[in-house]
N, C-alpha and C positions, 0 to 999 in steps of 0.2 A: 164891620168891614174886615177886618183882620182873619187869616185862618180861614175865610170862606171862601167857596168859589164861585165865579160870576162868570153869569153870562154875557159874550160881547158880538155884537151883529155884526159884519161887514155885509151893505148888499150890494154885489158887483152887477150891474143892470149896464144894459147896452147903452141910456146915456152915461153912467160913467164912462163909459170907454171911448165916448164920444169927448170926452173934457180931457184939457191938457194936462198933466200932473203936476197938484195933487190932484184926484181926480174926487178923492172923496175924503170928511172928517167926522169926527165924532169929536167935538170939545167941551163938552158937558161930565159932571159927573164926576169921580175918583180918579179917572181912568180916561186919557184922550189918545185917541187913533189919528190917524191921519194915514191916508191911503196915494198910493199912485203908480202909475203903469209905463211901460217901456213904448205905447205906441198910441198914436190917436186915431186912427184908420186901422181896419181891418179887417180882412177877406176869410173865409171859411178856409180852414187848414192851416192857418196861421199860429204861432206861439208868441204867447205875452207871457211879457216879467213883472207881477205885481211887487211890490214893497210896503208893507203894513208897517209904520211905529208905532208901538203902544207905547205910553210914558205916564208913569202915575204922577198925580197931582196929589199926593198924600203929603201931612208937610214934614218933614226931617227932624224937627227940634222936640223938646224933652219938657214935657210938665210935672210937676210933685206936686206930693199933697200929705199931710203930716197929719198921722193918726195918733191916737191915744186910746189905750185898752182900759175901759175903766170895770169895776166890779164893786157890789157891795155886801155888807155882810150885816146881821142884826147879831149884837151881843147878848147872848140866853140870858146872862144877868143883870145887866142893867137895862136891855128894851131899845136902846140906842142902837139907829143905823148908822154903820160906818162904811167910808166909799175913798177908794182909794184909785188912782192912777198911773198906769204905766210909763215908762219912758218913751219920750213920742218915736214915732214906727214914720220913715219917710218912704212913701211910696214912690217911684218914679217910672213917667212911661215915656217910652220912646217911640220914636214915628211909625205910622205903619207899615206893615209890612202885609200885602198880597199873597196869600200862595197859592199855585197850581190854576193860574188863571185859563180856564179855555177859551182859545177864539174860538170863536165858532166863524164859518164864512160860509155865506152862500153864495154859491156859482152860477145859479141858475141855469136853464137850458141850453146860454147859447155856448159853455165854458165845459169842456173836460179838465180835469186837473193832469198834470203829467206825473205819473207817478216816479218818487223817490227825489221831487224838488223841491220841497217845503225846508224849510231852514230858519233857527232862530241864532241871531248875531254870528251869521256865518258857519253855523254848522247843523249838517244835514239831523232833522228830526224825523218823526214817522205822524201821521196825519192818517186820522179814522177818517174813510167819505162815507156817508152816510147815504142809506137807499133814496133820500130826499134831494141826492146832489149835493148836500154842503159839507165841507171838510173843515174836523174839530183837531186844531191843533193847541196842547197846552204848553202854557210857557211859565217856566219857573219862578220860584220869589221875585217877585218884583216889588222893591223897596222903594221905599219916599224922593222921590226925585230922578227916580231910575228908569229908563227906556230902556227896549228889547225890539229889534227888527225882525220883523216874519218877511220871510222871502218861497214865492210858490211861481209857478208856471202853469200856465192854463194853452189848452189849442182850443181855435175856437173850433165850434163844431157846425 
């Protein structure tokens, strides 16, 4: 999990938009989303405010684990193997950490995105759309118990 990057689904579909917020979640996993929108009704030309939270479920705390480097050696004149070891070696890891996670969203057909309103914890990013409709936007380290808000606007078309 660490240092990789993952792919993460929203599908905004006409019943979500149909549901009150939250309108959708993902709580499965490393990683839970949870989604929801500024409106429950909607007419074609309309603009919505989605809000994505992503929040890792990675845990925080710290495991070790204590090594010892051992080696041996056979002495040419007496035939005797001799084995000695090092001072023990404490490893310790700390919680994970996500990096460069993409959301990936799909819009589907009934959603234009409005360009230059994508934002993660309040400030504006830049979001690839892809020839498929759905807009990849990535979000930085996201740490053991840490959440990041995506924020985008869609008209409906």
């Amino acid at each position: 999990m660490p240092h990789k990057s993952y792919w993460l689904v929203i599908l905004l579909t006409a019943a979500c938009l149909a549901c009150v917020p939250p309108a959708s979640a993902q709580t499965d996993g490393a990683v839970t989303i949870s989604l929801s929108c500024d409106k429950t009704e909607l007419r074609p030309g309309d603009t919505v405010a989605f809000t994505a939270v992503v929040a890792s479920r990675a845990g925080g705390g710290s495991s070790s684990e204590v090594l010892f480097c051992t080696a041996s050696y056979q002495d040419p004149s007496t035939g005797r193997d001799l084995m000695t070891a090092s001072n023990p070696v404490e490893l310790v890891r700390f919680g994970w950490v996500i990096a460069e996670l993409p959301l990936r969203i799909a819009l589907g057909a009934l959603l234009a995105p409005v360009p230059g309103s994508f934002s993660i914890d309040g400030i504006s990013v830049p979001a690839q759309i892809g020839g498929s409709g759905e807009a990849v936007v990535i979000l930085p380290l996201l740490s053991a118990g840490q959440s990041r808000t995506v924020q985008w606007k869609c008209t409906v078309k």
